[in-house]
C-alpha distance (Angstrom), angle and dihedral (degrees) to the residues before:
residue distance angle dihedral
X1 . . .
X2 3.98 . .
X3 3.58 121.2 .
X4 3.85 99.7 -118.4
X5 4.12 79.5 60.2
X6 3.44 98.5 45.8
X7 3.98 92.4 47.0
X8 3.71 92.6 51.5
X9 3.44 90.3 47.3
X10 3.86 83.0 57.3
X11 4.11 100.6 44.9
X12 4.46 81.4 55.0
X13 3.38 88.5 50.8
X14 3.88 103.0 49.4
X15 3.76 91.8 36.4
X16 4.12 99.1 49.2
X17 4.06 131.4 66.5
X18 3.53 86.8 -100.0
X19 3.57 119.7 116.1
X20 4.15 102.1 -175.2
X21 3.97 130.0 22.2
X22 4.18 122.8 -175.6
X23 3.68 123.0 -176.7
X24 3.72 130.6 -173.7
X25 4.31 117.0 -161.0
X26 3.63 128.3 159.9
X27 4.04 86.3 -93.3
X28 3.57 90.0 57.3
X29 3.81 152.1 -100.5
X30 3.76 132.5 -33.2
X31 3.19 130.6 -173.9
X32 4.28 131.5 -171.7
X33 3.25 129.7 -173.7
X34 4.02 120.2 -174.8
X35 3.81 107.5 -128.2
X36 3.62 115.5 -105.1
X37 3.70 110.1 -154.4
X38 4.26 93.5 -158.7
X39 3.86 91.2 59.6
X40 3.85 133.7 27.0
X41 4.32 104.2 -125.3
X42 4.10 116.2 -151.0
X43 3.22 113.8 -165.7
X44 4.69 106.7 -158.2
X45 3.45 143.6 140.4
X46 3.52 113.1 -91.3
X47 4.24 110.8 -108.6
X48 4.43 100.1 -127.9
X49 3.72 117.7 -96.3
X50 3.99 116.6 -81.8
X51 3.67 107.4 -117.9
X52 3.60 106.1 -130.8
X53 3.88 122.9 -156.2
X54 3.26 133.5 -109.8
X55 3.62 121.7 -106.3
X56 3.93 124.0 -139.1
X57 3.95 114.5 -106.6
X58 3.97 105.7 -102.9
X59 3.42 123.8 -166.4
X60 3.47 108.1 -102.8
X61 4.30 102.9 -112.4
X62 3.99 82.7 50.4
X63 3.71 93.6 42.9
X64 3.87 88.6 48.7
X65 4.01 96.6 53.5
X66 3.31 99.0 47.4
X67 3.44 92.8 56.3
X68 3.92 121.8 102.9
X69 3.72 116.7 -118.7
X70 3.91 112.9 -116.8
X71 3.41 111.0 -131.0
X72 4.26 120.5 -175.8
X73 3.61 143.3 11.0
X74 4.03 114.6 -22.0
X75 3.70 111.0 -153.5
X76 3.64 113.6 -145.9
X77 3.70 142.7 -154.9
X78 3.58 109.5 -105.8
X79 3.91 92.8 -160.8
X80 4.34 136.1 13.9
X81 3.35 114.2 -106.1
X82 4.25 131.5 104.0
X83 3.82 121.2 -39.1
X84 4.04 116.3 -131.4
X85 4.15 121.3 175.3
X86 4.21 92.9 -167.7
X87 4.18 118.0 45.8
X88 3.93 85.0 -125.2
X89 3.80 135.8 31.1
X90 3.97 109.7 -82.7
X91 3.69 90.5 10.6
X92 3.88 121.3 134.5
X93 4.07 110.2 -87.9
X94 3.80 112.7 -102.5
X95 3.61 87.8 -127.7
X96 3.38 139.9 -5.5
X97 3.75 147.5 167.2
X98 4.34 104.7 -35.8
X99 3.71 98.2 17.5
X100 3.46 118.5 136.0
X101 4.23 109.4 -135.5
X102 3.46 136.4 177.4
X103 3.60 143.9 -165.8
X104 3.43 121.9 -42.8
X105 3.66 92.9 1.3
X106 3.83 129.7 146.7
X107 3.57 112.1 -98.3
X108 3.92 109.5 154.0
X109 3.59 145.3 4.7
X110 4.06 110.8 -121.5
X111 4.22 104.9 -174.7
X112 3.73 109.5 -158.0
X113 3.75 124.2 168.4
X114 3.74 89.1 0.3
X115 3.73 87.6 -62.2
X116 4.03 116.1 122.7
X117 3.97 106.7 -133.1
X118 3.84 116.0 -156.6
X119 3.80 97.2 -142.5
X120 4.28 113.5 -149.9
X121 3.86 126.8 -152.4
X122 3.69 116.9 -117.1
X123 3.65 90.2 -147.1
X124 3.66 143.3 39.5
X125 3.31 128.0 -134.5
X126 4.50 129.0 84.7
X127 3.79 122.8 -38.5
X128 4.15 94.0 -117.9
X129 4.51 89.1 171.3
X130 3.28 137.8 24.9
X131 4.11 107.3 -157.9
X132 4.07 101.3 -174.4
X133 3.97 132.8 56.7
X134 3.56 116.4 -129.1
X135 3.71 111.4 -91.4
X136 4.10 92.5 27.9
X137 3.85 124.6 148.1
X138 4.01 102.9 -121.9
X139 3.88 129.2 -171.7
X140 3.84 124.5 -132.4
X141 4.31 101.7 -85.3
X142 3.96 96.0 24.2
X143 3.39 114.9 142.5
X144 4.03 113.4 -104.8
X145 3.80 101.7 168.1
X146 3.52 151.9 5.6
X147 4.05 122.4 -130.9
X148 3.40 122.7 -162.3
């Protein structure tokens, strides 16, 4: 795609409603997205889903004392979609194990609907667990983080 294309696909963009704009020609894929000043937007590939292993059925007393006790806050995902730590690929995690947060602070990146979601702790305090691996599938209520 030419420049004088590509920058009048970028003057529609920033003058219209619309907030997001992908098109796919022989010469490729573009992408804009209209800044949004409330929330910083990454636009990446996603990384493929970890496979996990399967753990052993346990009877249930054994299962139960083995266990480790939660203790603090658990930050959860307010929505499904992809788990990211860093707001691009390579980039240093938003938090991680020993940093300090506080409220209302960017801890993770959930992508949903192609849309990267800054995702805030509801707590302050220092990030003592993290429960997902970058580039993980979550469900709406999963457990992210723990706060101490």
């Amino acid at each position: 795609m030419d420049l004088r294309k590509l920058k009048t696909l970028i003057d529609l963009v920033s003058e219209s409603n619309i907030s997001e704009l992908e098109i796919t020609e022989a010469e490729g894929k573009v992408r804009i997205v209209k800044a949004d000043p409330r929330a910083a937007m990454v636009s990446y590939a996603p990384a493929p889903a970890m496979a996990l292993p399967v753990a052993a059925a346990q009877p249930a007393a054994l299962a139960a004392a083995e266990a480790p006790v939660e203790t603090g806050h658990v930050v959860k995902s307010p929505m499904v979609g992809t788990f990211y730590r860093a707001a691009s690929p390579g980039g240093k995690p938003l938090a991680e194990i020993g940093t300090e947060v506080k409220e209302g602070e960017a801890i993770c990146i959930i992508e949903a609907m192609k849309i990267m979601n800054e995702i805030e702790t509801d707590k302050s305090g220092k990030v003592t667990r993290v429960l997902c691996e970058n580039g993980q599938a979550v469900e709406f209520g999963q457990p992210l983080f723990i706060v101490e």
